[in-house]
C-alpha positions as CSV (number, residue, x, y, z in Angstrom):
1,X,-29.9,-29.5,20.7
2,X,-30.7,-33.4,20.6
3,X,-33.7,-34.5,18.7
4,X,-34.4,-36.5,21.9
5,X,-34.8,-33.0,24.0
6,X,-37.2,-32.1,21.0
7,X,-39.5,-34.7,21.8
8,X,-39.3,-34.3,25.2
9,X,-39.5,-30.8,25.1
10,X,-42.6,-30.8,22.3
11,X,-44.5,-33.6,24.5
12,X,-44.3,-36.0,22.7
13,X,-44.3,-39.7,23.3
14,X,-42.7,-42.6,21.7
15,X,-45.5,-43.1,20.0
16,X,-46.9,-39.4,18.8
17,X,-43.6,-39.4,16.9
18,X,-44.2,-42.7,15.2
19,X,-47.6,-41.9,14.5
20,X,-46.6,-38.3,12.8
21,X,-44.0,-40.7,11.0
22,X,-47.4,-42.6,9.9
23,X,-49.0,-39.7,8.4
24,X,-45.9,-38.2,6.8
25,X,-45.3,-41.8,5.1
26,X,-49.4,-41.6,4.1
27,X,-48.5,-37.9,2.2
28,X,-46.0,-39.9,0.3
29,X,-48.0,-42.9,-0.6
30,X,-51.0,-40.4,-1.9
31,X,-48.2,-38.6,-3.8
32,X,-46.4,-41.2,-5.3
33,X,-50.0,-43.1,-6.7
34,X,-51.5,-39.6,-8.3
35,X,-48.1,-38.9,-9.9
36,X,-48.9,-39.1,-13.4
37,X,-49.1,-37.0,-17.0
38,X,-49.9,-33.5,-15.5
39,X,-46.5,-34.0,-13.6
40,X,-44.5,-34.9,-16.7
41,X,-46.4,-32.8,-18.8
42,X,-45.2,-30.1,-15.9
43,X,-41.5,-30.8,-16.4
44,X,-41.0,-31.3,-19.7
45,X,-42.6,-27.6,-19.9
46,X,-40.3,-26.4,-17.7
47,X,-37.3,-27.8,-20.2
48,X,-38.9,-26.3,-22.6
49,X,-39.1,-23.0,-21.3
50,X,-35.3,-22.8,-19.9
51,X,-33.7,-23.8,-23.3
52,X,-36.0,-21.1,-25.1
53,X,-35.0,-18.2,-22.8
54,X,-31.1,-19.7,-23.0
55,X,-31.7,-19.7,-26.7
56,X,-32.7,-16.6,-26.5
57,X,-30.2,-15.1,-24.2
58,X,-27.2,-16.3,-26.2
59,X,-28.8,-15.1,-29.5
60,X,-29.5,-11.8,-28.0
61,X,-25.8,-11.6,-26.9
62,X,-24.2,-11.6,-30.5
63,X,-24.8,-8.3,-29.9
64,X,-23.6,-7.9,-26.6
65,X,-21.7,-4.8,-27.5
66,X,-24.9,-2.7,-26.9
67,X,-25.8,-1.9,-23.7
68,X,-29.3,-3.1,-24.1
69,X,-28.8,-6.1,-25.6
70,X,-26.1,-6.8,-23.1
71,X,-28.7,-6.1,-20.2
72,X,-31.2,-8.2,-22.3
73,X,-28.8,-11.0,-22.6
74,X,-27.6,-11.1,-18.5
75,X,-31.4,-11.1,-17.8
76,X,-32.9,-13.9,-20.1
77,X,-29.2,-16.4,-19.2
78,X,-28.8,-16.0,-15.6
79,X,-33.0,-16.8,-15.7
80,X,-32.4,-19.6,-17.4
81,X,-29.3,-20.7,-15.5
82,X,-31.3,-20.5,-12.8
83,X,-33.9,-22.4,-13.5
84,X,-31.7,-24.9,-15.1
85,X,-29.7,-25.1,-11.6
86,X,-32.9,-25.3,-9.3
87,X,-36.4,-26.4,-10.7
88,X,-34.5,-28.4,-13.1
89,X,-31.0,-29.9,-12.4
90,X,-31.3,-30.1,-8.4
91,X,-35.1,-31.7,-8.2
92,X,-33.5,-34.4,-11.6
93,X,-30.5,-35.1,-9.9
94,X,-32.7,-36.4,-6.5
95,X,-34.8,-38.7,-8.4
96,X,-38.2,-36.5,-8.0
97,X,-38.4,-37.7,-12.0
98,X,-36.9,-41.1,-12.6
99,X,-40.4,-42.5,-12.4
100,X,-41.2,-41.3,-15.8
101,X,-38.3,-43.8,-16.9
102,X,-37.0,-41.1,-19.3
103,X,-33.5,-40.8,-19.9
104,X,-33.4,-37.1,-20.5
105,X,-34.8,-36.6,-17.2
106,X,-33.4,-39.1,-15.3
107,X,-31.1,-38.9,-12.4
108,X,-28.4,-41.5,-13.3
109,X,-28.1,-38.9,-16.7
110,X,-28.7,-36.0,-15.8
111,X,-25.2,-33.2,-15.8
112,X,-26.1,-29.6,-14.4
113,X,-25.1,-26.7,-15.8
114,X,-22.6,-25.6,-13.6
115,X,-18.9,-25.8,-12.1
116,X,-20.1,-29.1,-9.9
117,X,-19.8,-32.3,-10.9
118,X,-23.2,-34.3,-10.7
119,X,-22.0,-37.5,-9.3
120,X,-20.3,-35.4,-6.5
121,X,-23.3,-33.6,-5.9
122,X,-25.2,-36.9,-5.3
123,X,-23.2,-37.7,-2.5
124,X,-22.5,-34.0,-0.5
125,X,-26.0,-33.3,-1.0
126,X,-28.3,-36.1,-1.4
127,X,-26.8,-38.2,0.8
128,X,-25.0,-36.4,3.6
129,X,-26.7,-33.3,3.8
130,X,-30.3,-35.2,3.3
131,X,-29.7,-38.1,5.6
132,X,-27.7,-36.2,8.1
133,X,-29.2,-33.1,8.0
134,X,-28.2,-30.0,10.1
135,X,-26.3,-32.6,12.1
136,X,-22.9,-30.8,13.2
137,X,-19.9,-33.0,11.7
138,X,-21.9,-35.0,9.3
139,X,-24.0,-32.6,6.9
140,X,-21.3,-30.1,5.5
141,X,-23.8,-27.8,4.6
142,X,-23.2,-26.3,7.8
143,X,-21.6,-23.4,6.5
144,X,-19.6,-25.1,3.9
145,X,-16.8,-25.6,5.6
146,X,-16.4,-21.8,6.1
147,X,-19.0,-19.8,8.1
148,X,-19.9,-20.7,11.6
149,X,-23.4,-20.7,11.9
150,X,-24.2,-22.2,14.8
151,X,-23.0,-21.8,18.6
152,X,-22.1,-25.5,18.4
153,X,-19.2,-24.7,16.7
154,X,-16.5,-23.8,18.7
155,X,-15.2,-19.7,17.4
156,X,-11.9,-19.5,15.8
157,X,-10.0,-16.5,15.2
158,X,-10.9,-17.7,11.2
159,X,-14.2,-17.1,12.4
160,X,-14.0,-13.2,12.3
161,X,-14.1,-12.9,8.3
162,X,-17.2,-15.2,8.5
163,X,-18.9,-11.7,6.5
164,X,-16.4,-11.3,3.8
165,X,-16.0,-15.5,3.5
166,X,-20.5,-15.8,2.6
167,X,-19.9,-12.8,0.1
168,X,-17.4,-14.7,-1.8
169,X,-19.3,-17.9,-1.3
170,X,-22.2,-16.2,-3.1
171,X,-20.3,-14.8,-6.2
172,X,-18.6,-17.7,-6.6
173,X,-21.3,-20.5,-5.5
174,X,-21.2,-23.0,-8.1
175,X,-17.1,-23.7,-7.4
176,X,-17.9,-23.6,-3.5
177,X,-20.8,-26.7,-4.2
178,X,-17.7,-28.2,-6.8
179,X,-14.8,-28.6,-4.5
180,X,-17.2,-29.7,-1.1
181,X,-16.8,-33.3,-2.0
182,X,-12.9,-33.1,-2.1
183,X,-12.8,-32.5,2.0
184,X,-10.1,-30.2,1.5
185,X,-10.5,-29.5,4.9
186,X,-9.1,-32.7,6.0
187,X,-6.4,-32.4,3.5
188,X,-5.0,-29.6,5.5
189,X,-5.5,-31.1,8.8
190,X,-2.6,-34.0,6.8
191,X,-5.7,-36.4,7.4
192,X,-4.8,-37.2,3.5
193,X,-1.2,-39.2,3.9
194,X,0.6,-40.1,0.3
195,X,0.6,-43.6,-0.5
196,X,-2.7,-44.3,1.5
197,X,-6.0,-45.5,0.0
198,X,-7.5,-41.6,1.2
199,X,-4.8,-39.6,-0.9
200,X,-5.9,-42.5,-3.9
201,X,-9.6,-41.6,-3.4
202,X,-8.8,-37.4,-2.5
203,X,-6.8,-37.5,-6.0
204,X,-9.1,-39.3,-8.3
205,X,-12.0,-36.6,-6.8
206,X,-9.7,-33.6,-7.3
207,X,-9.5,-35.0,-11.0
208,X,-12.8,-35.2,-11.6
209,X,-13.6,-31.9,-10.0
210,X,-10.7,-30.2,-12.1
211,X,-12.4,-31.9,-15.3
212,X,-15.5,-30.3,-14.8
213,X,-14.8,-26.9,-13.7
214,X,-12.6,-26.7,-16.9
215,X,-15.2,-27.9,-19.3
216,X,-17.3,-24.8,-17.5
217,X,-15.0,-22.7,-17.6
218,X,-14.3,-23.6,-21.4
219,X,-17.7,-23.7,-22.4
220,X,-18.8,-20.6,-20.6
221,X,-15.6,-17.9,-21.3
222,X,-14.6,-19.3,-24.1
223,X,-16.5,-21.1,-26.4
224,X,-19.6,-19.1,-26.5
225,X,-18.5,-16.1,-26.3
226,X,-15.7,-16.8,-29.4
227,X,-19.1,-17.8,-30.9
228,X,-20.7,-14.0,-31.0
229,X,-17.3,-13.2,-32.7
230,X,-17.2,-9.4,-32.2
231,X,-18.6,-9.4,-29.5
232,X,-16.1,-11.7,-28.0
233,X,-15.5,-9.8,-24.7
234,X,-19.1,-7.7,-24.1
235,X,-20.4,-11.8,-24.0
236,X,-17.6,-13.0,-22.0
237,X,-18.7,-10.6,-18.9
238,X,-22.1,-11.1,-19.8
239,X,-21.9,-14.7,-19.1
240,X,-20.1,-14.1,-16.1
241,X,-22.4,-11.6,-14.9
242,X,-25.6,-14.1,-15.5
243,X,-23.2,-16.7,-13.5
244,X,-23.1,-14.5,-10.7
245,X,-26.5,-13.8,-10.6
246,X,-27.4,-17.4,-10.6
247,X,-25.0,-17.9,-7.9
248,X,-26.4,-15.5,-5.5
249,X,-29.7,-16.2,-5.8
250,X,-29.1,-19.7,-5.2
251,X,-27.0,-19.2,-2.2
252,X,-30.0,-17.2,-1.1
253,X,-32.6,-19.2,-1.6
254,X,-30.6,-22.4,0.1
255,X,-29.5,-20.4,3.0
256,X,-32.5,-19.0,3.9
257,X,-34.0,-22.7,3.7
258,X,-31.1,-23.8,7.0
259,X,-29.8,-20.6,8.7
260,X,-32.5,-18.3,10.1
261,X,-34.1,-18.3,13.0
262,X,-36.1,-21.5,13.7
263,X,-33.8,-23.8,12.0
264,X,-32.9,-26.2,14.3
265,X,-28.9,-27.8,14.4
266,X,-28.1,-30.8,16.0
267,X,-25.1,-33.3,17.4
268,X,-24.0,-36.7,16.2
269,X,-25.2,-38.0,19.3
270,X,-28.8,-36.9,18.5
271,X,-29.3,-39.2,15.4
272,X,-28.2,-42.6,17.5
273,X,-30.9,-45.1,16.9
274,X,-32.8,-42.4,15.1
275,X,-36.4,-44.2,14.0
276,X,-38.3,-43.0,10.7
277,X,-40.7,-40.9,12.7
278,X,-37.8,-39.5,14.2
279,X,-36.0,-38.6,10.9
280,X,-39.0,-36.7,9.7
281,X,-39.1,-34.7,13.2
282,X,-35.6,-33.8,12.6
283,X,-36.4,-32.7,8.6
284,X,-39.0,-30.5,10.0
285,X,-37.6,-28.8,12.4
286,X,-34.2,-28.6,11.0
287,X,-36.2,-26.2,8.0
288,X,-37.5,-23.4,7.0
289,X,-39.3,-22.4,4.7
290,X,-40.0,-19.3,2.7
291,X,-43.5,-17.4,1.7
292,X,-44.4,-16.4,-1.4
293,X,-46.2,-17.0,-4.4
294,X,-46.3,-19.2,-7.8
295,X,-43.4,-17.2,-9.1
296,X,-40.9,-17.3,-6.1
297,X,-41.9,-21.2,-5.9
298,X,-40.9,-21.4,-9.6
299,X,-37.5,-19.2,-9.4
300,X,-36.4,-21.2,-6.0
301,X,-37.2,-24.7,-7.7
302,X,-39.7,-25.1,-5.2
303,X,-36.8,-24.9,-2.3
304,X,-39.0,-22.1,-1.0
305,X,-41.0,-25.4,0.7
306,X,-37.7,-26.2,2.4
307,X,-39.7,-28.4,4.8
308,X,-41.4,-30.6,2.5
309,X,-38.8,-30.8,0.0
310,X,-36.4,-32.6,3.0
311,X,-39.2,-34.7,4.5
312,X,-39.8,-35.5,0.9
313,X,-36.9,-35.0,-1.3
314,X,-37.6,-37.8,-4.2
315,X,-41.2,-36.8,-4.9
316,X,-42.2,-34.0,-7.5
317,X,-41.3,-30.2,-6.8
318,X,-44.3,-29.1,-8.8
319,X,-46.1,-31.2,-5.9
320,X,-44.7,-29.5,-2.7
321,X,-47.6,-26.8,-2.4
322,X,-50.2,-29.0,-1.9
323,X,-47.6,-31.0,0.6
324,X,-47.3,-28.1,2.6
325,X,-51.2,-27.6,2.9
326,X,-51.0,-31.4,4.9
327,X,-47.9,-30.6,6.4
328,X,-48.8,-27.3,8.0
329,X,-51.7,-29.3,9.2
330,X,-49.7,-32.3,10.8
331,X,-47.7,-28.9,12.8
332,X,-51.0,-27.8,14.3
333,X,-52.0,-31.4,14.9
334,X,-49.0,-32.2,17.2
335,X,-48.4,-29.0,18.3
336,X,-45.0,-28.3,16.3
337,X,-43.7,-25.0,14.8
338,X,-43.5,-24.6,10.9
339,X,-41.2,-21.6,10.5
340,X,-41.6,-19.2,7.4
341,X,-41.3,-16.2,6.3
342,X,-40.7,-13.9,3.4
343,X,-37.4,-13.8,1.7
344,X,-36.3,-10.5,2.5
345,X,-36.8,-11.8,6.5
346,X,-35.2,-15.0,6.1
347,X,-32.3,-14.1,4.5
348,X,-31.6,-11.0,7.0
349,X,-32.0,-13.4,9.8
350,X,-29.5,-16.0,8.0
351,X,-26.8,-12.8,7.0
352,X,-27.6,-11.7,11.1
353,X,-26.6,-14.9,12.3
354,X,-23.5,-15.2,10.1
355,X,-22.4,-11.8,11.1
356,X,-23.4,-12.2,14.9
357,X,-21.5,-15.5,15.0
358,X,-18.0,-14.3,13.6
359,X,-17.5,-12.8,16.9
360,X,-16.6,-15.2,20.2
361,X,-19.5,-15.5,22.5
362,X,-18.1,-13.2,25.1
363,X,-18.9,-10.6,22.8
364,X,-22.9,-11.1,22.4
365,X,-25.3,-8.9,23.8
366,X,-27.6,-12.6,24.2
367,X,-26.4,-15.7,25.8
368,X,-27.7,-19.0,23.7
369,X,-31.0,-19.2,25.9
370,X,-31.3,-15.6,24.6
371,X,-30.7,-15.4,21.2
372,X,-33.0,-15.1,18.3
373,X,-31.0,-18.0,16.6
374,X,-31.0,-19.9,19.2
375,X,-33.5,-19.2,21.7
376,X,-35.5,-22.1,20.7
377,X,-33.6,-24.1,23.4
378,X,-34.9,-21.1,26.3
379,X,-38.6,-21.2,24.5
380,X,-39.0,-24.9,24.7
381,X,-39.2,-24.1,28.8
382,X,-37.3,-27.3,30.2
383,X,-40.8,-29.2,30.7
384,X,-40.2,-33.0,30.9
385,X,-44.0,-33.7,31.5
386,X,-46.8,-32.9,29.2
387,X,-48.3,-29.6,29.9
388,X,-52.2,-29.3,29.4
389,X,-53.6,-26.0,28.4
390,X,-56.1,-24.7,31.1
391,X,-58.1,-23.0,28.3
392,X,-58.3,-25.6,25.4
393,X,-57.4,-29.1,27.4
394,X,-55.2,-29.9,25.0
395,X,-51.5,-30.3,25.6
396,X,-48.6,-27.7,25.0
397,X,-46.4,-28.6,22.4
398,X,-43.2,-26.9,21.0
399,X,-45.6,-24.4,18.6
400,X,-47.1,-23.0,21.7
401,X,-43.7,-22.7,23.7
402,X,-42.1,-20.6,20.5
403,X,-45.1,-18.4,20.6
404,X,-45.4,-18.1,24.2
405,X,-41.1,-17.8,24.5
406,X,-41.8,-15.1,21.7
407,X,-43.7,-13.1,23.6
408,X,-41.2,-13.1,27.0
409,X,-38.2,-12.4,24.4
410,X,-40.6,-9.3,23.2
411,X,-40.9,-8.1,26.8
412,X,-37.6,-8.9,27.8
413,X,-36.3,-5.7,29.3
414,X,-33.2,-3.7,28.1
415,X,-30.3,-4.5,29.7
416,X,-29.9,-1.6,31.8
417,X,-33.3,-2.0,33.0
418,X,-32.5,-5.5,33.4
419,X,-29.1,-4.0,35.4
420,X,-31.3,-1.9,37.4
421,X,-34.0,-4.7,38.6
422,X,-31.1,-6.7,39.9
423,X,-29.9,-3.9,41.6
424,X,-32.9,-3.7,43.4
């Protein structure tokens, strides 16, 4: 879908999206002059928290060879790993904090706990998923390089073990995220000659990946759990275990911020001569977010407000709730959809698309116009001319054509009835 179809298709003019641009740039500016102590004050409590509750886990874990205190031990590591990873390390590493001008929370310092290297990170995600994102061929966050989650990609016969392909992805997150930047795609398409200035630049990232994953690996199954002596082994699958939970979980919470239903994709030819205003429509739409309440925020790292952490991905994640409360007003203003829901939806409707899409198109019940994941494209209703409500004067925008597509989808007969109507 091009973000030019959006507008059209949403009713709005060249100039509605510059002035939703406007306001979007006024939500920062208000931001960015109230950050102050209460937001540092937040973070550094947040630090404070995760290294008690590692503390905590590894002490509990010298003696890891009782089942309780092994349980005890997963629980209080993977929390904290978790935290570290995504109200910590994540919001650092994109500069939500450099405004305090403190090197411990800086982004040009800060190195995650995890298999990833930081600098890599920076680029994959920060820079090519966030500029370009959703956009098919440019933000390789579309399914990692693995999963097909979008009808824009052409099915391969690779494609059928897209279900068995997102369960190792999830245990094994962290090393998915650390080999992204080394485009070992491309290396197998021979797009990686020796001798050329690629190979140079595809060997001195493989390097660096290899140099972190090995310091993880080190620190994690063999350092500490040599440390709790004894107990050598129970902590070895222990931290393996609190790994896998953080892994999970954080494949969760960013895939149910891209891949269910709502979450627009779009072409390279869709960002050409792409204004500001047109940037934060595509952020917008490209999200979703997830419902909840102080404690998911916390445990995603505020990723639950998908949507205003990519219109706004450099200010404060302890901030994004009261974004959302101007954002979800800016959706009704202009008439645009702001798709949430609760974790347990999201993530069925992401895992439903994966396993829908590992099979060729021939082989779905719903055509693209028809399909939950896609049917955005049927909803929108092919108007190229503002529409005015009879009842409320106002004009129909893309929030009004979801509901109202919603409702036909709802109705839409089964296809035997459907069979038997054409019959007729």
């Amino acid at each position: 879908m091009a973000i030019s179809d959006v507008k059209e298709y949403a009713h709005l003019t060249e100039a509605d999206v510059e002035a939703l641009g406007a306001e979007f740039d006024a939500i920062r500016r208000d931001i960015e002059a109230s950050r102050g102590a209460r937001d540092a004050r937040y973070i550094r409590n947040v630090i404070r928290l995760q290294r008690a509750l590692e503390i905590s886990g590894r002490g509990v874990l010298f003696a890891s060879f009782l089942p309780p205190a092994w349980l005890a031990g997963v629980a209080l590591l993977g929390t904290a790993k978790i935290i570290e990873n995504m109200e910590i390390g994540h919001n650092a590493m994109h500069g939500q904090w450099d405004w305090m001008n403190d090197p411990e929370i800086h982004s040009s310092t800060w190195e995650w706990d995890n298999a990833g290297a930081a600098k890599h990170w920076k680029h994959t995600h920060n820079y090519l998923h966030h500029k370009y994102t959703n956009v098919l061929g440019m933000d390789d966050d579309i399914g990692y390089g693995l999963l097909r989650v979008t009808r824009d990609q052409r099915w391969k016969p690779f494609n059928l073990g897209n279900p068995v392909y997102n369960l190792v992805l999830q245990l094994l997150f962290e090393y998915g995220v650390a080999i992204q930047h080394m485009e070992l795609g491309k290396l197998a398409a021979g797009r990686f000659k020796p001798g050329t200035p690629e190979r140079a630049d595809f060997e001195r990232k493989r390097t660096e990946a290899l140099t972190k994953m090995g310091k993880q690996v080190v620190k994690d199954y063999v350092i500490f759990p040599a440390l709790t002596g004894p107990a050598f082994f129970s902590t070895l699958t222990a931290n393996l275990a609190a790994n896998a939970i953080r892994n999970v979980w954080s494949n969760a919470v960013i895939f149910c911020g891209h891949f269910p239903d709502g979450a627009e994709k779009f072409t390279k030819a869709d960002i050409d001569n792409e204004t500001k205003g047109e940037w934060y429509l595509r952020q917008m739409l490209g999200s979703a977010n997830i419902s909840g309440g102080p404690i998911t925020h916390f445990m995603t790292g505020n990723l639950s407000h998908q949507i205003e952490h990519h219109l706004f991905p450099d200010l404060p994640s302890n901030r994004y709730a009261e974004i959302a409360v101007r954002v979800r007003e800016l959706a009704e203003k202009y008439d645009l959809p702001y798709t949430t829901g609760s974790l347990p939806v999201q993530y069925f409707k992401a895992w439903r698309t994966i396993l829908k899409l590992s099979l060729p198109n021939k082989y779905l019940r719903d055509t693209a116009d028809d399909a939950p994941e896609t049917a955005s494209e049927r909803k929108f209703g092919g108007a190229t001319t503002p529409v005015i409500d009879p009842e409320t004067g106002k004009r129909r925008g893309l929030r009004t054509a979801l509901a109202e597509g919603r409702k036909r989808f709802s109705r839409r007969p089964a296809p035997v009835e459907r069979e038997l109507q054409l019959t007729k």
